[in-house]
C-alpha positions in Angstrom: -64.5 -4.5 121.5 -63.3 -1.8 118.9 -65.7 1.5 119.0 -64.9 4.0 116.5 -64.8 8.0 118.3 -66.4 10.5 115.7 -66.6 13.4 118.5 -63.7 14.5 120.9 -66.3 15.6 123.7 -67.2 11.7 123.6 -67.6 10.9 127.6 -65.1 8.0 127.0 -62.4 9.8 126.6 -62.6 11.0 130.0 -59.7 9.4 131.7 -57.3 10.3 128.2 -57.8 14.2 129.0 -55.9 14.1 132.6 -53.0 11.9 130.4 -50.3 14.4 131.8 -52.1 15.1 135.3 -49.8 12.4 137.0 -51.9 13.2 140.5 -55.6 12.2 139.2 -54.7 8.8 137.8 -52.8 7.9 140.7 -56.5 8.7 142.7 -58.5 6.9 140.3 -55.8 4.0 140.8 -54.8 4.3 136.9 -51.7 4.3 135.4 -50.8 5.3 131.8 -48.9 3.2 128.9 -47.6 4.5 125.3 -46.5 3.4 122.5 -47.0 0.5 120.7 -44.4 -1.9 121.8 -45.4 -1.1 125.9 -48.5 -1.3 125.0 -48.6 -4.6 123.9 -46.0 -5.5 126.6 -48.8 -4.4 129.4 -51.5 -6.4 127.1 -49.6 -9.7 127.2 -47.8 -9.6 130.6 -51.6 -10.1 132.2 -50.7 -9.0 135.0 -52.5 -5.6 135.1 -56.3 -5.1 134.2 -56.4 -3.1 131.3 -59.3 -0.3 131.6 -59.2 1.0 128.0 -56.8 1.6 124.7 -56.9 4.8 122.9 -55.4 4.0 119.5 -55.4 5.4 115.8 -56.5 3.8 112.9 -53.0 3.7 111.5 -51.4 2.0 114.8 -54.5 -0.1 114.8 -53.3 -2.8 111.9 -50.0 -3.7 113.5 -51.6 -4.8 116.5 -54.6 -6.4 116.1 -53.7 -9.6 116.9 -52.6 -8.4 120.2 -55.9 -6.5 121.2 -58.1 -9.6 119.7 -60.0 -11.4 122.7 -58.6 -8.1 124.9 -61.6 -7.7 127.6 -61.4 -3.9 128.0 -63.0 -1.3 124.8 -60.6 0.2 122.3 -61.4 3.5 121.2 -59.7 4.6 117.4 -59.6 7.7 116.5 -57.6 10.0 114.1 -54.0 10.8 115.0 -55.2 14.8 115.4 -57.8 13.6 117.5 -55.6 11.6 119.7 -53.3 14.8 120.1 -56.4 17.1 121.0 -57.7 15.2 123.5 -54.3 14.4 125.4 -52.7 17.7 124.4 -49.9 15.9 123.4 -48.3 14.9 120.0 -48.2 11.2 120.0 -46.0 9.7 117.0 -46.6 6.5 118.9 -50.5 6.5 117.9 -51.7 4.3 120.7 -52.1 4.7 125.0 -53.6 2.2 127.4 -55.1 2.3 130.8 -53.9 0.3 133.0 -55.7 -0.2 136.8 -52.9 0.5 139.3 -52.9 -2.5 142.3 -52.4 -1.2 145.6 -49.0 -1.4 147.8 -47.1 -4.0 147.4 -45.0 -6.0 150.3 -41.3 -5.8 150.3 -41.3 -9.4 151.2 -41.6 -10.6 147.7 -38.6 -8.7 147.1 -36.6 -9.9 149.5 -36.8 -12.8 148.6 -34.7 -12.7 145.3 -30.8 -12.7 145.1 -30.1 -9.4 143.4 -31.9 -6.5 144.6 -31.4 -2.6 143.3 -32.4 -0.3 146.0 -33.1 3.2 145.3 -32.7 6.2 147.5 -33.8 9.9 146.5 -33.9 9.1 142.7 -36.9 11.5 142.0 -36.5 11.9 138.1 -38.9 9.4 136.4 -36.8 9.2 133.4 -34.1 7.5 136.0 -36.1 5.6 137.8 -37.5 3.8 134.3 -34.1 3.7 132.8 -32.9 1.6 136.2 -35.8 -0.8 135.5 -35.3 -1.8 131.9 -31.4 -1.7 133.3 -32.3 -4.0 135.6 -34.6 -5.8 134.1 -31.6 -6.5 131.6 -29.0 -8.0 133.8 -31.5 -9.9 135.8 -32.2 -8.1 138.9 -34.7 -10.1 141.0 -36.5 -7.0 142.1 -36.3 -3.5 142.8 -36.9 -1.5 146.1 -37.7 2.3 146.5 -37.3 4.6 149.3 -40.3 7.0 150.1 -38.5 10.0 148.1 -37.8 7.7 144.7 -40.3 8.6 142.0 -43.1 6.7 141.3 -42.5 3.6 138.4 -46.3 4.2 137.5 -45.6 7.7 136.1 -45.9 7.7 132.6 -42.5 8.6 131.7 -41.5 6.2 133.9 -42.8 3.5 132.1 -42.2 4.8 128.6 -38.4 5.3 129.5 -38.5 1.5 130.7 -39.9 0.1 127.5 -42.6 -2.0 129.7 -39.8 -3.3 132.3 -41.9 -1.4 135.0 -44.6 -4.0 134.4 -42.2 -6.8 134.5 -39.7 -6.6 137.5 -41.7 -6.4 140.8 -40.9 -3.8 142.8 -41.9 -2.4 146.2 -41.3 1.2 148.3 -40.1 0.7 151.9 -42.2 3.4 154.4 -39.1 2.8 157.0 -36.4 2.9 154.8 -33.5 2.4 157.6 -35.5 -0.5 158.7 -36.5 -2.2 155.6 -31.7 -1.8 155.2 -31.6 -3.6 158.1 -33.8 -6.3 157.7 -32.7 -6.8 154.2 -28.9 -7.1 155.5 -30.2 -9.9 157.9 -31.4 -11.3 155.5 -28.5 -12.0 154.2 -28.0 -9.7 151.7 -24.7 -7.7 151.7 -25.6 -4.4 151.2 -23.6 -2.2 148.6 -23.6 1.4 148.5 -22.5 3.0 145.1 -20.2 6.3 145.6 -18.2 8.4 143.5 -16.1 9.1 146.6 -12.9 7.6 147.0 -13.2 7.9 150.6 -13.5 4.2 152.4 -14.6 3.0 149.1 -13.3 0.1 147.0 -13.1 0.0 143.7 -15.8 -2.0 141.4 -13.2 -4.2 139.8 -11.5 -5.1 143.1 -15.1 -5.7 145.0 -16.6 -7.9 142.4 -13.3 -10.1 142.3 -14.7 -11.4 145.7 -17.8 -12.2 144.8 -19.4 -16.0 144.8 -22.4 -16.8 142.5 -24.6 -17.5 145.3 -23.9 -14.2 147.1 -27.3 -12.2 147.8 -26.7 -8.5 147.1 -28.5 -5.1 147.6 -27.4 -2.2 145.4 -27.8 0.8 146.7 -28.0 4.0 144.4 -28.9 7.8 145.3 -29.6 11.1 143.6 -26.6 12.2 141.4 -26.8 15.4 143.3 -26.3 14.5 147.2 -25.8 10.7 146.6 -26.5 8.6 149.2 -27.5 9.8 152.7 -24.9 9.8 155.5 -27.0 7.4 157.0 -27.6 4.7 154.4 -23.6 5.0 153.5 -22.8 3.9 157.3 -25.3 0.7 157.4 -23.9 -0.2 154.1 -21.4 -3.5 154.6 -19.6 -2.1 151.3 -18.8 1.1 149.4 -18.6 0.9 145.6 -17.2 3.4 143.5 -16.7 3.3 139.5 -13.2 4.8 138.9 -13.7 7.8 136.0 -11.4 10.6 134.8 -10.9 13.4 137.0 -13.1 15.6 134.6 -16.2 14.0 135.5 -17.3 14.4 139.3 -19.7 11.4 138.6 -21.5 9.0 136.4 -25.7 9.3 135.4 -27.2 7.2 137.8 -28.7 4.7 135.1 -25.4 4.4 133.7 -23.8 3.6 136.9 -26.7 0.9 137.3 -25.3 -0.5 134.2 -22.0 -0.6 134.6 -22.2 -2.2 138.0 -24.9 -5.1 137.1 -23.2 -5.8 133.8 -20.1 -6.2 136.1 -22.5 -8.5 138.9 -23.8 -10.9 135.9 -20.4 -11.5 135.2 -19.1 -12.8 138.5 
């Protein structure tokens, strides 16, 4: 149901005012979407409940058919509105609410054929970017280490274009565990390095790749990499050959580079 909002100290725009306080949706088990194209991508995925959409009047038309038959109130307001209440500048000119579900099990995810695992990635722009990257080359799911950033963050999302509401995804509390179990699995477990060091180098690895061959990509922080740890449970080391100028690649793009290489064998 559309309700116009005349008055920003209107009590339904409670949730909107903590839109960059991360820490209080994550207690009231919400989760933030913008823009109009994620937005609509959260609306017609179904698989989130949708609490509310905070939209202008302008944004409105274009996606009316999506927000027909929606079971959750739309509030409209004027874009200068929308930008008081959030205290931010939306050129987007629409947010959603979106009811977080609790902790997922890795055992969904383990049951795929091409996993990304991701260790120490704290930047949410990263971690998004690796979802609509994987998301892209058909990555069956992705897991998370307890350090990783949270997908839910709202620059998470927006950097993913919606893929954190399409790839499922779970965060390992025993992260050396959930390696091992994963490798007896049957998953060969791939660590990605810039170090030359007891690596191999993409092209040569993938060459020995079969299509039914279940894989875990393992990707760290740019700064550190990958722990000492993680890099001696791994069954391969991975590196992307570059010049010498560049000690090593953005993690997203290093996602890239090796799934696009993946979908190809």
């Amino acid at each position: 149901m559309i309700h116009r909002i005349d008055t920003l100290d209107d009590p339904r725009l409670r949730s909107y005012r903590h839109t960059g306080d991360h820490a209080w949706l994550r207690r009231q088990h919400l989760f933030m979407v913008e823009g109009r194209l994620v937005v609509e991508r959260l609306i017609r995925g179904r698989r989130f409940p949708v609490e509310s959409v905070l939209i202008t009047t302008t944004a409105l038309k274009p996606l009316r058919s999506t927000l027909e038959g929606l079971d959750a109130p739309i509030y409209v307001v004027e874009a200068p509105a929308l930008a008081r209440v959030t205290g931010f500048n939306f050129h987007r000119g629409c947010l959603a609410l979106g009811r977080r579900p609790g902790d997922a099990s890795v055992e969904p995810i383990l049951a795929g054929r091409l996993i990304v695992a991701l260790e120490g990635v704290g930047n949410p722009d990263n971690v998004g970017g690796i979802f609509r990257t994987a998301a892209a080359f058909g990555a069956t799911g992705i897991l998370l280490d307890p350090t990783s950033a949270d997908p839910y963050y709202r620059k998470a999302i927006r950097t993913s274009m919606g893929a954190v509401l399409q790839v499922p995804f779970a965060r390992a509390a025993d992260w050396p565990a959930c390696l091992e179990r994963t490798r007896w699995l049957g998953f060969q477990l791939v660590a990605l390095t810039p170090a030359a060091a007891a690596s191999v180098t993409l092209e040569r690895w993938a060459s020995t790749l079969a299509r039914d061959d279940r894989l875990a990509l393992i990707l760290g922080t740019e700064g550190d990499g990958l722990s000492d740890s993680t890099l001696a449970v791994a069954d391969v080391r991975v590196r992307i050959p570059t010049e010498p100028v560049v000690d090593s690649l953005n993690v997203v793009v290093a996602a890239g580079i090796v799934l696009s290489r993946v979908q190809r064998s």
